[in-house]
KEKE-3310 file (N, C-alpha, C; in steps of 0.2 Angstrom, whole numbers, plus 5000, padded with zeros to 4 digits):
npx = (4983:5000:5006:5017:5026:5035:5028:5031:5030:5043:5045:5047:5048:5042:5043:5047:5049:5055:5047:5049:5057:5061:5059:5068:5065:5056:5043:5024:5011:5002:5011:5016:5006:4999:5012:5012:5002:5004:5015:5008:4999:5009:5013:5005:5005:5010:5019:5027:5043:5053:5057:5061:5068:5070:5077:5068:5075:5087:5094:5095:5092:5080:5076:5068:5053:5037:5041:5037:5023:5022:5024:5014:5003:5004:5005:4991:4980:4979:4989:4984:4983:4995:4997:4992:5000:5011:5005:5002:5014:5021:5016:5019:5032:5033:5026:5037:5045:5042:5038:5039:5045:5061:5069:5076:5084:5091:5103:5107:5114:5107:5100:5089:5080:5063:5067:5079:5067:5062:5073:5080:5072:5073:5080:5091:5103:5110:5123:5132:5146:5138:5129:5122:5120:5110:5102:5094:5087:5086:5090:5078:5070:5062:5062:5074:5065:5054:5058:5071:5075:5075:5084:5098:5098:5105:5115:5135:5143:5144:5137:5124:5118:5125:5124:5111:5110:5118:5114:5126:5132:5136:5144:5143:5154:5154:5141:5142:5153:5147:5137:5126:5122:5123:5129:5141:5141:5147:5140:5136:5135:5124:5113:5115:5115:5102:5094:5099:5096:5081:5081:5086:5079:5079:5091:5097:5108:5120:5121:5121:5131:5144:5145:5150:5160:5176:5175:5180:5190:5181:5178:5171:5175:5188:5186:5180:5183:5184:5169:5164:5168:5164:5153:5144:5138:5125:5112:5109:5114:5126:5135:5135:5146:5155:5159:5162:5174:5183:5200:5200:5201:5189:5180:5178:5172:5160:5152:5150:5142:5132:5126:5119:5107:5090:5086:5075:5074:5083:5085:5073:5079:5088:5081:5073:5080:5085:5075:5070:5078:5073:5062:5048:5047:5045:5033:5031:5041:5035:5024:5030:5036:5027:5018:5027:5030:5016:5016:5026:5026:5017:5023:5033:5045:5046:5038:5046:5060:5059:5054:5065:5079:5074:5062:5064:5077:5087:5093:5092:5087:5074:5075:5063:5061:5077:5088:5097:5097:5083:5073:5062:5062:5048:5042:5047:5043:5029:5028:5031:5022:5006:4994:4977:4962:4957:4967:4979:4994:4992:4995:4996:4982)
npy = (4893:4897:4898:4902:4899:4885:4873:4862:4848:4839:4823:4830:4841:4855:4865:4879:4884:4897:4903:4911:4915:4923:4934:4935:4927:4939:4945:4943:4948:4937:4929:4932:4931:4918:4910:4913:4906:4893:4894:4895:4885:4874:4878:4872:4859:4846:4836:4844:4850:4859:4873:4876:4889:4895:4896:4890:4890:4897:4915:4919:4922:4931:4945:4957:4967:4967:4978:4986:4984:4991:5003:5005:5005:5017:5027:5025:5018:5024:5022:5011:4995:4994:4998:4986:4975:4980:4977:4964:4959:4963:4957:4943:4945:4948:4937:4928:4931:4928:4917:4902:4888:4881:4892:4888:4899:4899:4909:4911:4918:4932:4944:4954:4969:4963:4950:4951:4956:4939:4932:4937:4936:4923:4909:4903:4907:4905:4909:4908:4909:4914:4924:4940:4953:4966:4982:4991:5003:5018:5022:5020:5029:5024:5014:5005:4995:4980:4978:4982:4992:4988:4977:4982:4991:4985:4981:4982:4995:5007:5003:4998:5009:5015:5003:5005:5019:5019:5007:4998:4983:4967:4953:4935:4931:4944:4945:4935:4939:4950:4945:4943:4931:4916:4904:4899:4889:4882:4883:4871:4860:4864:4856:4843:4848:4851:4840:4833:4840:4838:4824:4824:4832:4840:4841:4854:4864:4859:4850:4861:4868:4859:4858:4870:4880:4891:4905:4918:4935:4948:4960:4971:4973:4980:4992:4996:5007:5018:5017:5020:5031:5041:5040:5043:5054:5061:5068:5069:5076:5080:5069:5068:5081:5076:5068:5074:5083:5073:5067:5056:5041:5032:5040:5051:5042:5035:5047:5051:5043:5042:5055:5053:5047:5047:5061:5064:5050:5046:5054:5049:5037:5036:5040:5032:5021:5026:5026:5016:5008:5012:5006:4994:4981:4968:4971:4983:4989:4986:4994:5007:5004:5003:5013:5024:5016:5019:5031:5034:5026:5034:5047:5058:5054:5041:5034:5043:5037:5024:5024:5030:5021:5006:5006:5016:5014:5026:5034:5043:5052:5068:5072:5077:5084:5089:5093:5089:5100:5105:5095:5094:5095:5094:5086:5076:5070:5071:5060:5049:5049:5043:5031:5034:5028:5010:5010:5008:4996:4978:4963:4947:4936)
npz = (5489:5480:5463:5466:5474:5481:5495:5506:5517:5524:5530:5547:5545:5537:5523:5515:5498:5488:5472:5460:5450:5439:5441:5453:5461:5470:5482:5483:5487:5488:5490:5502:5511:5509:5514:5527:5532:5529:5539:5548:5551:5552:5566:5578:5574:5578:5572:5566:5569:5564:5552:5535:5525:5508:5489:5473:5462:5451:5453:5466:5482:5487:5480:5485:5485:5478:5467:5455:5456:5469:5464:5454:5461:5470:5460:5454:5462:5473:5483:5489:5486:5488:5503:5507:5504:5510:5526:5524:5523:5532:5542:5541:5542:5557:5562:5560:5567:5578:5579:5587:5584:5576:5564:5547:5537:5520:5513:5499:5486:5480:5492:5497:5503:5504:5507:5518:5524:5526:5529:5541:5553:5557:5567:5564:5552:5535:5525:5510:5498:5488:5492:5491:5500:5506:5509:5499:5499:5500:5486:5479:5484:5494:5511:5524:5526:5531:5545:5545:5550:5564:5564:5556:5565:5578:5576:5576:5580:5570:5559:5553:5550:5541:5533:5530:5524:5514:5506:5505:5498:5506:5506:5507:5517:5524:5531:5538:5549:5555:5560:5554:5548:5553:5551:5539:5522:5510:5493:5486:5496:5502:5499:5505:5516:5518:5517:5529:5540:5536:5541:5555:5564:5575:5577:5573:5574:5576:5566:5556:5561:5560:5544:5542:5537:5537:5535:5519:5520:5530:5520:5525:5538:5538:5536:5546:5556:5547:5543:5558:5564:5553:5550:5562:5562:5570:5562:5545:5538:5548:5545:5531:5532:5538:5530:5518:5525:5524:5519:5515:5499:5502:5510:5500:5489:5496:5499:5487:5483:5492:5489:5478:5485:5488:5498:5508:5512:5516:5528:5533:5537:5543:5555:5560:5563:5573:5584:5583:5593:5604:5605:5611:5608:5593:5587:5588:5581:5570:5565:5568:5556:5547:5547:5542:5529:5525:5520:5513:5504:5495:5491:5483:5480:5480:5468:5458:5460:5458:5443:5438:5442:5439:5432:5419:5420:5419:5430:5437:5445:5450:5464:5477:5493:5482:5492:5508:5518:5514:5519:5532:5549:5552:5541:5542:5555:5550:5544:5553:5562:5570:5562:5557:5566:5566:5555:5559:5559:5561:5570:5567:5571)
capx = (4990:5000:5013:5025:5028:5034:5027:5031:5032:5046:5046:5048:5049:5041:5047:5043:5053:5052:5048:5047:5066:5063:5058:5072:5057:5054:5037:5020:5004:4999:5015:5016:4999:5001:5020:5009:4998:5008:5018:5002:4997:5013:5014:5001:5006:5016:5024:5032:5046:5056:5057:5066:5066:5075:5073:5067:5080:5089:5101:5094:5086:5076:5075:5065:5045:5036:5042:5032:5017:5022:5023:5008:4997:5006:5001:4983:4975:4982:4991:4976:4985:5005:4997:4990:5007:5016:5000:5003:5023:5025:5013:5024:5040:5030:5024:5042:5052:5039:5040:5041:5050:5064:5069:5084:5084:5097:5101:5111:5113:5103:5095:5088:5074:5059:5071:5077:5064:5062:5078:5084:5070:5076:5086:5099:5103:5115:5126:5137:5150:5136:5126:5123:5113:5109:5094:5094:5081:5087:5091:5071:5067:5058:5067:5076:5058:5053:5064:5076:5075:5076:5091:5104:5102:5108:5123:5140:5145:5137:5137:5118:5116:5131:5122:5105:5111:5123:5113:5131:5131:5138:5147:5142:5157:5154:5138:5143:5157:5144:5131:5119:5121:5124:5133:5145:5143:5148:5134:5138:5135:5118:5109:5119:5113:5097:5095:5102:5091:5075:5081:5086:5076:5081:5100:5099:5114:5125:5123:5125:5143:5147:5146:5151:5169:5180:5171:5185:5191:5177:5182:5169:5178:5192:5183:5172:5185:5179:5163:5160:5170:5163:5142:5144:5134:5116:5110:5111:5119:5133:5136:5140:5150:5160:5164:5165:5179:5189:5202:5202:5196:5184:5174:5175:5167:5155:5150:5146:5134:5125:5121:5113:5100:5085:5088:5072:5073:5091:5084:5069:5081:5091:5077:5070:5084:5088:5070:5071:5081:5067:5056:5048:5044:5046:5028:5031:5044:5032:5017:5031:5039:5020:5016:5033:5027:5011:5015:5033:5023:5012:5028:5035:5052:5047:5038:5052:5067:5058:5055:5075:5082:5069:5058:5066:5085:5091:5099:5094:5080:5074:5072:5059:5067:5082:5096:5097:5090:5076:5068:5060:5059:5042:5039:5050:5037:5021:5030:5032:5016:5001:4990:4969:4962:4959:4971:4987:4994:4991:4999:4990:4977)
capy = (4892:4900:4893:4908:4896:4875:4872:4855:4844:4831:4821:4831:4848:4862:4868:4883:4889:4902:4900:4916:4915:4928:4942:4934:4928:4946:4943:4945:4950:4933:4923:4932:4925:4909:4909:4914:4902:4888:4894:4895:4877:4870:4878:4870:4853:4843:4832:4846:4851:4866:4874:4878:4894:4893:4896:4884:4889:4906:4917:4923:4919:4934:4951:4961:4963:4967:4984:4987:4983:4995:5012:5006:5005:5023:5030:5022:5018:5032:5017:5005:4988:4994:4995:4980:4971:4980:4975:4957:4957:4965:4951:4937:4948:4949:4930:4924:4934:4928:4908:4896:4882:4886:4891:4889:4904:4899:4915:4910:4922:4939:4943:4961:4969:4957:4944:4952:4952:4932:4928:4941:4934:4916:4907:4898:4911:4902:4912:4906:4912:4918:4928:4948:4956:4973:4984:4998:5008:5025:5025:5021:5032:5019:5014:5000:4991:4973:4975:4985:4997:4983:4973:4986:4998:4983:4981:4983:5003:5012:5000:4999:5016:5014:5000:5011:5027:5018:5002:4993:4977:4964:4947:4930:4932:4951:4944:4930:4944:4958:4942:4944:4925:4914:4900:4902:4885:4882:4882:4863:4856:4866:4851:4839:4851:4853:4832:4831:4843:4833:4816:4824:4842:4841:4842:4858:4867:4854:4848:4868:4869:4853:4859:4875:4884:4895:4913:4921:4938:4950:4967:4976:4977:4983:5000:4997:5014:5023:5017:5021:5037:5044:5039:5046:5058:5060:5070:5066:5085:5080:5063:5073:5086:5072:5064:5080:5085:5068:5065:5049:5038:5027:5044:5052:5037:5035:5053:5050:5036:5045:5060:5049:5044:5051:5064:5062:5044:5045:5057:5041:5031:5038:5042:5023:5017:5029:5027:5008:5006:5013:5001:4986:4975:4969:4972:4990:4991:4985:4998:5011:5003:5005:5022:5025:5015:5020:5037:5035:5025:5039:5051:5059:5051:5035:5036:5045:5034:5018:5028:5031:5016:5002:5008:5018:5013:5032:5034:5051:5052:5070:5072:5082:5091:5091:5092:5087:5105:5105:5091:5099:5093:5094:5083:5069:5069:5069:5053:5044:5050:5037:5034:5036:5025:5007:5009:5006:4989:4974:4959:4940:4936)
capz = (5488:5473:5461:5466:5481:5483:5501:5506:5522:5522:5538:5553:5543:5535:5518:5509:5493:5483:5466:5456:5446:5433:5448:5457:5469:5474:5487:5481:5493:5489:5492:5509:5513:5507:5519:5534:5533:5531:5545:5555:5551:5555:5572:5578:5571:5583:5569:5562:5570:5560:5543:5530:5518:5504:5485:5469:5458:5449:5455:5470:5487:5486:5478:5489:5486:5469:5465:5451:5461:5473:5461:5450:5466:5471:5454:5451:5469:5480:5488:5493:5485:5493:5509:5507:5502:5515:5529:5524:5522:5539:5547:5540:5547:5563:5563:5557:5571:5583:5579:5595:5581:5573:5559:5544:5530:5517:5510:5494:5481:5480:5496:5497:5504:5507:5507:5521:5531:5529:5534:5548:5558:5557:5571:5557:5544:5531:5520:5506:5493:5481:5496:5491:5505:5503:5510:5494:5497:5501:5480:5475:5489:5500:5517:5523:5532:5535:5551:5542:5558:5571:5565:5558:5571:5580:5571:5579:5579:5566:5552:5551:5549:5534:5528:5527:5520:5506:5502:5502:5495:5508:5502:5516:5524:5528:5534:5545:5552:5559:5563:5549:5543:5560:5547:5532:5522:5503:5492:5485:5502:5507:5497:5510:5524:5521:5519:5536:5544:5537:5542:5561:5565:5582:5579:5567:5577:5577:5557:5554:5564:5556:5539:5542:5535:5540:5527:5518:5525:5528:5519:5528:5544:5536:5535:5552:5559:5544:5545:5563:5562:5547:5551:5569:5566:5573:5556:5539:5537:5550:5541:5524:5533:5540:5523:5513:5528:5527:5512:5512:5494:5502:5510:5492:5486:5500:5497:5479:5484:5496:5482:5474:5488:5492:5505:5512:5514:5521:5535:5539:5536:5551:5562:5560:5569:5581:5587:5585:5597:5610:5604:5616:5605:5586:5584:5587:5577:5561:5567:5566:5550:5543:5546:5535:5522:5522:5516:5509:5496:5488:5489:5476:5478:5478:5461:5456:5462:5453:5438:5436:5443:5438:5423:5412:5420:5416:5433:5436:5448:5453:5472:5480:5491:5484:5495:5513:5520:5510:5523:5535:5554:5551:5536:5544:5560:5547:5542:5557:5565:5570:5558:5559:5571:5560:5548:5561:5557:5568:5569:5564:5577)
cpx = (4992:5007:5020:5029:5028:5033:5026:5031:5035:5046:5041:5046:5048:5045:5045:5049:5051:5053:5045:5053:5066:5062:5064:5068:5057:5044:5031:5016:5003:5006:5016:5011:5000:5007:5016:5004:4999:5013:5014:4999:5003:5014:5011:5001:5010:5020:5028:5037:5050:5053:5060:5064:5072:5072:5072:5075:5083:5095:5102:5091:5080:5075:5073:5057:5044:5036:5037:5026:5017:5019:5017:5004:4999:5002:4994:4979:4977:4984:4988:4981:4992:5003:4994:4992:5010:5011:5005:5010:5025:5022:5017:5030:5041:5031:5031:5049:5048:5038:5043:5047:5054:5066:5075:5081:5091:5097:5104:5108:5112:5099:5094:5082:5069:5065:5076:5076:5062:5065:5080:5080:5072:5081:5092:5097:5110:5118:5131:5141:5145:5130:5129:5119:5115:5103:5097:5092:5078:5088:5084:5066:5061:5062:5066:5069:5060:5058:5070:5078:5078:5083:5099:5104:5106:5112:5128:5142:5140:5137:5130:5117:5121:5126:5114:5105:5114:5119:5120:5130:5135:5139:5144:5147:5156:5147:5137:5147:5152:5138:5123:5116:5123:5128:5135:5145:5142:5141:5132:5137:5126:5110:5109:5113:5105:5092:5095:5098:5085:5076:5082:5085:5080:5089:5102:5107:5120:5127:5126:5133:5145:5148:5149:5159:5169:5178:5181:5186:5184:5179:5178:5173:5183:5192:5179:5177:5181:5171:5161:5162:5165:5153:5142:5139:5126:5110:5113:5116:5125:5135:5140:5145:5157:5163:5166:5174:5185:5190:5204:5198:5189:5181:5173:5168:5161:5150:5147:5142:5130:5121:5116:5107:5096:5087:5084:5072:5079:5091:5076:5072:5086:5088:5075:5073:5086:5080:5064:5074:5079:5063:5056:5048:5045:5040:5029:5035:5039:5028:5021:5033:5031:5016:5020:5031:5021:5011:5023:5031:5020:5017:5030:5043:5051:5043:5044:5059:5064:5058:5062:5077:5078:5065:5061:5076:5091:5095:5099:5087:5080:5072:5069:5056:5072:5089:5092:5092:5085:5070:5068:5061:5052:5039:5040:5044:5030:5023:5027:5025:5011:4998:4982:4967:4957:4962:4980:4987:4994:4993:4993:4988:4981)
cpy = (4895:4896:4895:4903:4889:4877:4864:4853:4839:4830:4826:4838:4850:4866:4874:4888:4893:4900:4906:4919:4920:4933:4938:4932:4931:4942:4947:4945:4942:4929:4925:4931:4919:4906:4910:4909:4896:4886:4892:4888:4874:4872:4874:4862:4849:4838:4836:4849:4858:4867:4877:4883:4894:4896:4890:4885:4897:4907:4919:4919:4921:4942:4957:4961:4967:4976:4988:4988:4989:5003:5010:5006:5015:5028:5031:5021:5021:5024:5011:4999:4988:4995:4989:4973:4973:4977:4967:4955:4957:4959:4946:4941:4945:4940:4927:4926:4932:4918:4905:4890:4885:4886:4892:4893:4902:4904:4916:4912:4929:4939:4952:4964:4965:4953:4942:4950:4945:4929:4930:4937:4927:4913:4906:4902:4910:4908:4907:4910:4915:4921:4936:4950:4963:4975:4993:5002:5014:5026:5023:5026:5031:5021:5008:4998:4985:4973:4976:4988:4995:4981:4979:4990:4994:4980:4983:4991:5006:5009:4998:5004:5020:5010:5003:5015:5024:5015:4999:4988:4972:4956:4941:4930:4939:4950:4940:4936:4947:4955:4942:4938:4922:4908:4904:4893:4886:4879:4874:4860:4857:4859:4844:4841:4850:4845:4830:4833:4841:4827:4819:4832:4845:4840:4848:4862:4866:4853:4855:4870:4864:4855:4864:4875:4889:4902:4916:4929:4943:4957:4973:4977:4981:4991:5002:5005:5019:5024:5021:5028:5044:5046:5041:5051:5058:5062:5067:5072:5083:5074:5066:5074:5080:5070:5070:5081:5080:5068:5060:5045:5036:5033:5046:5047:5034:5042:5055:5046:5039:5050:5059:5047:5051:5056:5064:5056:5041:5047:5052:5036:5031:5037:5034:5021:5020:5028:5019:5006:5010:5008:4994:4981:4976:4970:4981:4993:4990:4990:5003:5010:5004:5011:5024:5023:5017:5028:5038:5035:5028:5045:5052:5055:5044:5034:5035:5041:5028:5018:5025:5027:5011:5004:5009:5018:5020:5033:5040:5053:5060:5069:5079:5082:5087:5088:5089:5093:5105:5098:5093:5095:5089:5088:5074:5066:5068:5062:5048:5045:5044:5038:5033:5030:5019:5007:5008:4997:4984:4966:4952:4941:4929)
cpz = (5481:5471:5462:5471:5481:5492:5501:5515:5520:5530:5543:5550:5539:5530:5514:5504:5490:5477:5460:5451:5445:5437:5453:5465:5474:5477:5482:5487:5493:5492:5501:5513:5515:5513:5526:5537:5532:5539:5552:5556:5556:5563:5577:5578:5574:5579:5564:5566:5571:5554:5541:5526:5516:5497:5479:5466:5456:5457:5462:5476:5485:5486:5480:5487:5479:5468:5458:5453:5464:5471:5458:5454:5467:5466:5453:5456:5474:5486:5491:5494:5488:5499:5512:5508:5509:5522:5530:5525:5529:5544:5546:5545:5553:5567:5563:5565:5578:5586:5583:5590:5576:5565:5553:5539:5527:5512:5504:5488:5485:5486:5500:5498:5508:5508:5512:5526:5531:5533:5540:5554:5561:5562:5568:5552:5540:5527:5515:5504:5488:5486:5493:5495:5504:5505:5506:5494:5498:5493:5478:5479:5494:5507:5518:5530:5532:5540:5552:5549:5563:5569:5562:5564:5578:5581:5576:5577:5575:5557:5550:5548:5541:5529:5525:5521:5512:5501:5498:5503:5498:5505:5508:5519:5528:5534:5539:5552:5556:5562:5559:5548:5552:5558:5542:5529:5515:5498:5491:5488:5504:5505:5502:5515:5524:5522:5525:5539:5543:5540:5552:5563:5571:5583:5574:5567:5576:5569:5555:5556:5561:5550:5537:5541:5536:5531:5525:5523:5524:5527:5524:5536:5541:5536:5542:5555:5556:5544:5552:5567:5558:5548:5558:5570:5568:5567:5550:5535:5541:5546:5534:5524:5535:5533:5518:5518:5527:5521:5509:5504:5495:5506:5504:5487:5489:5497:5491:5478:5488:5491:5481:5475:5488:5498:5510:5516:5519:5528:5539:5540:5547:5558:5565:5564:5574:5583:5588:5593:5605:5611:5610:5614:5597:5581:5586:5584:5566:5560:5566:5557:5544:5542:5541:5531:5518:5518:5512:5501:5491:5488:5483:5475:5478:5470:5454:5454:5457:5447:5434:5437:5441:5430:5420:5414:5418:5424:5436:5440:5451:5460:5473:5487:5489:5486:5505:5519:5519:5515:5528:5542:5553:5547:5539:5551:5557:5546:5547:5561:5563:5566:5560:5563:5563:5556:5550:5557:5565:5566:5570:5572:5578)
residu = (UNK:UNK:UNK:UNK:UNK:UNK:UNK:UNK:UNK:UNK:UNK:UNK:UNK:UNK:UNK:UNK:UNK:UNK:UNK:UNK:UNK:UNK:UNK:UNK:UNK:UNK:UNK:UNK:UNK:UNK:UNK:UNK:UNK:UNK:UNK:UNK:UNK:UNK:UNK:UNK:UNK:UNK:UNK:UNK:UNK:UNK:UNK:UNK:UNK:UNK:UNK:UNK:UNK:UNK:UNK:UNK:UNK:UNK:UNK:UNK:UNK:UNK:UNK:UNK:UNK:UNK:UNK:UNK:UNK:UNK:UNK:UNK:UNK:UNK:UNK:UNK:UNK:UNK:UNK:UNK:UNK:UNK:UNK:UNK:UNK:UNK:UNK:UNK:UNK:UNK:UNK:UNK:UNK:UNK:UNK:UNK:UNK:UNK:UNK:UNK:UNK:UNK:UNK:UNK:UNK:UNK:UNK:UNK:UNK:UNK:UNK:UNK:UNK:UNK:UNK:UNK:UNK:UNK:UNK:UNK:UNK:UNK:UNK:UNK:UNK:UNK:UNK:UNK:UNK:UNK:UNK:UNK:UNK:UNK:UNK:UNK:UNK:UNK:UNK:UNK:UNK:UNK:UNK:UNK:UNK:UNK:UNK:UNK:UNK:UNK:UNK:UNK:UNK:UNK:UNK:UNK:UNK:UNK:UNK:UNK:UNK:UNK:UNK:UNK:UNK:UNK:UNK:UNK:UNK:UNK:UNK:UNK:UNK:UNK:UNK:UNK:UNK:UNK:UNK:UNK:UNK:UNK:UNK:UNK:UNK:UNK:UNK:UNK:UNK:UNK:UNK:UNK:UNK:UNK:UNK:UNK:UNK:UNK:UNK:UNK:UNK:UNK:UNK:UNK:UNK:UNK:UNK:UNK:UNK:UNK:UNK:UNK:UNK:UNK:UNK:UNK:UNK:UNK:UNK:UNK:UNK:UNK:UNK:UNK:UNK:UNK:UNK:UNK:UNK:UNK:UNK:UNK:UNK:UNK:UNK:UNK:UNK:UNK:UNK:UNK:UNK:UNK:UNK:UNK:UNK:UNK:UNK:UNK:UNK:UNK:UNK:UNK:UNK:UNK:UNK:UNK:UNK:UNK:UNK:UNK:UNK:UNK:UNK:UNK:UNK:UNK:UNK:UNK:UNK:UNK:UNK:UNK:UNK:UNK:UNK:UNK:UNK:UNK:UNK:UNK:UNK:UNK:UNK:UNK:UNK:UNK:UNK:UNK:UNK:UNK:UNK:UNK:UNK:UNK:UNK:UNK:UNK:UNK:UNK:UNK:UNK:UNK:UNK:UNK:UNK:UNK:UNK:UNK:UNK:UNK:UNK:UNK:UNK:UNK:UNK:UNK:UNK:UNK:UNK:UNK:UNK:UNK:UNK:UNK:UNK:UNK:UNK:UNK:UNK:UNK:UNK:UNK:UNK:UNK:UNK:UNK:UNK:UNK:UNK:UNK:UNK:UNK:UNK:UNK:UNK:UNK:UNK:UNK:UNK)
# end
């Protein structure tokens, strides 16, 4: 076990918080071990019923996975220990979206990335007033994974494929609105709530509608026209052209947040989901989601993008390629392409 993680049993239910503050309990190799193996005991356990993910304390639920880790593997082991991490990450995803008992994610604060893929799997996904959800990862020139693919692309209009390419930063009510969060409940009470749901596991639906408030308004609809307008198109070249063409502010301003992504990562980021939504299963969405990782991560824009944004915080990440041309058909298919026979991913035995 590690001390990145409280894992508890109260009663009836299966606790496991994160406890990494200062990394805003971004995931390590080991805590998503440790989380899988807890999970795997309790299923098992007829006196446990549910469980709860939540964090110890700090600003965040949780930050996404150990960024650092990711480029210093890139750099130093031609990816050995980032596919290692994304292996293990994805089998929790796997394990978590696959769990017969259920489970509540309180996703209060910062929840980006890994953090993610803890919750989305979750029957009960809480939001509050201090919920940031956010999958960033076309500006470090990663893509939006742990299941990134599966759930936006199953987003109403073309607001996954919004949320993909921009990496906008949704509030909890934006979240409960589009289905992200399945309650809205003020943070103040979620101590209340989760009280409740240890003393009675078997009535979690009920305590959550009970507690639950009316979200403020969610600005993201306000935009879903432009949104679903504007993202329409099938390339990351029509998508531009579309916003370059329109004169409204909030495309100019869209437009000046795409520049900034990766162009590579925007055009897997695309495909991801237009090729999710073929998929049979959520283990086949990880097996694709792991091919992409496994070579995103020795890329040059991933590196790159962490560099700029993360390291030296200058803002100014070169992309190679480039521009949206500059990526090839070809390059996008070496990406997605199966990889060596042993080295696909596979899901807990």
């Amino acid at each position: 076990m590690t001390d990145q993680l409280n894992i508890h049993t109260h009663k009836g239910v299966g606790h496991i918080s994160l406890n990494r503050p200062k990394a805003i309990h971004a995931l390590t190799t080991e805590m998503c071990v440790a989380m899988s193996e807890a999970l795997s005991g309790w299923a098992s356990d007829n006196g446990v019923a549910a469980v709860i993910v939540d964090h110890a304390e700090g600003r965040g639920f949780c930050a996404g996975g150990d960024i650092a880790m990711l480029r210093n593997s890139a750099l130093n082991d031609e990816g050995r220990t980032g596919r290692a991490f994304f292996h293990a990450e994805y089998q929790l995803n796997h394990q978590m979206f696959t769990y017969t008992k259920p489970v509540v994610a309180f996703m209060d604060g910062i929840t980006m990335g890994g953090g993610v893929g803890i919750s989305q799997p979750a029957a009960f996904r809480v939001a509050t007033e201090n919920t940031k959800f956010a999958m960033p990862e076309t500006g470090i020139g990663l893509f939006p994974d742990v299941g990134g693919g599966w759930y936006l692309s199953r987003l109403p209009g073309r607001i996954g494929q919004f949320l993909a390419l921009t990496g906008a930063r949704l509030d909890g009510a934006e979240c409960h609105a589009i289905g992200l969060a399945t309650h809205y409940i003020a943070s103040e009470n979620l101590a209340r709530v989760k009280t409740a749901i240890i003393d009675d596991p078997a009535n979690i639906q009920t305590i959550l509608d009970e507690a639950s408030e009316t979200p403020p308004e969610a600005r993201i609809l306000n935009n879903r026209e432009n949104i679903d307008r504007l993202f329409a198109g099938r390339t990351l070249e029509e998508i531009l052209a579309a916003l370059e063409a329109d004169d409204s502010e909030w495309a100019a301003k869209e437009l000046k947040t795409l520049r900034t992504k990766s162009p590579q990562s925007c055009k897997v980021a695309l495909r991801q989901l237009a090729d999710s939504l073929t998929l049979g299963s959520f283990a086949d969405e990880m097996r694709m989601e792991y091919r992409i990782g496994s070579r995103v991560l020795v890329s040059h824009d991933f590196a790159e993008g962490v560099r700029a944004v993360i390291v030296d915080k200058t803002g100014d990440p070169q992309w190679n390629p480039a521009t949206p041309q500059g990526v090839t058909d070809e390059q996008i298919e070496a990406i997605f392409a199966a990889l060596p026979e042993g080295e696909e991913w596979t899901p807990l035995n």
